[in-house]
N, C-alpha and C positions, 0 to 999 in steps of 0.2 A: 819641698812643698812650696806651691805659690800660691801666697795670697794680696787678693787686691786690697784688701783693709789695712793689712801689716804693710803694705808698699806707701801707703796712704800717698797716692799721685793726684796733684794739686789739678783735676780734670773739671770741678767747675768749682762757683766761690767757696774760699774758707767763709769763716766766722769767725771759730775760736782754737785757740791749742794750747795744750801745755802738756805737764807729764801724764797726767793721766790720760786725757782725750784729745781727740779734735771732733770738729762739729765743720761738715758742711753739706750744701746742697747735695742731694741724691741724685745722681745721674737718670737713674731711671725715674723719679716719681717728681724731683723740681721741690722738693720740703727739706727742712733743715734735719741732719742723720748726726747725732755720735756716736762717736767709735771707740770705745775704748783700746786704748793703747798694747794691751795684754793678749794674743791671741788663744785666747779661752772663749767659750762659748757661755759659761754662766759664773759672772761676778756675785761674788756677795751682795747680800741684800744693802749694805751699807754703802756698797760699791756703785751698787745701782741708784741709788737715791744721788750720792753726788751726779753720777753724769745725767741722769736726769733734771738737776738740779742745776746745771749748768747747760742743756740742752733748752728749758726754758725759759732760761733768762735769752738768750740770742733768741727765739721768738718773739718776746717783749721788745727787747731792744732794736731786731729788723725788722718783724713784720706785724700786721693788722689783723692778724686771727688769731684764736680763740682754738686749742689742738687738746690732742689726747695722746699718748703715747701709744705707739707699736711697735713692739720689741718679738712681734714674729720675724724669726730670719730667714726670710722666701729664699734668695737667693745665696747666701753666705750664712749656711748655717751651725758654720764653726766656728765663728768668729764673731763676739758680743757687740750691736749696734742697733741703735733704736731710734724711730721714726719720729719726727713730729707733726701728724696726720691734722688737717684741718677739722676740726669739728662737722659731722654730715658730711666728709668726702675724704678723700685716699691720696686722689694728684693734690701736686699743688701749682700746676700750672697757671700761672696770671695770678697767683696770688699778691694781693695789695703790699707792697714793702712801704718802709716809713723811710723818709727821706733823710739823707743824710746829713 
């Protein structure tokens, strides 16, 4: 079985990694995505609170909006990974980053 999440191939920027997750930009949608490390499709609730927990801190610390999480998995639906949607929209094209 192939999957592109378990491959985790560095196709645009990180953010973050460690054992549990990595966090980076979504190829398709341009917003910061973690991925948890486990390819299961539903982490426990406590599971989910860390990497969500660490998916908004890399919003704070890269960028200038204000998100909500989306943890539908349109495209990879076996494999647990959740969005950081900008508040009132979906892309995150041109979204304001904070300067380095």
């Amino acid at each position: 079985m192939h999957c592109e999440l378990c491959e985790a191939a560095r196709i645009t920027p990180w953010f973050y990694e460690d054992e549990v997750c990595w966090i980076a930009e979504c190829e398709i949608c341009a917003v910061p995505m973690v991925v948890w490390r486990e390819h299961d499709a539903a982490p426990s609730d406590e599971v989910k609170a860390v990497l969500h927990e660490r998916r908004a801190a890399v919003v704070v610390e890269h960028f200038e909006f204000e998100h909500y999480v989306d943890d539908h998995m349109r495209n990879i639906p076996d494999h647990y990974h959740a969005h950081a949607r900008p508040r009132g929209g979906f892309f995150g094209h041109g979204l304001k980053r904070r300067s380095p």
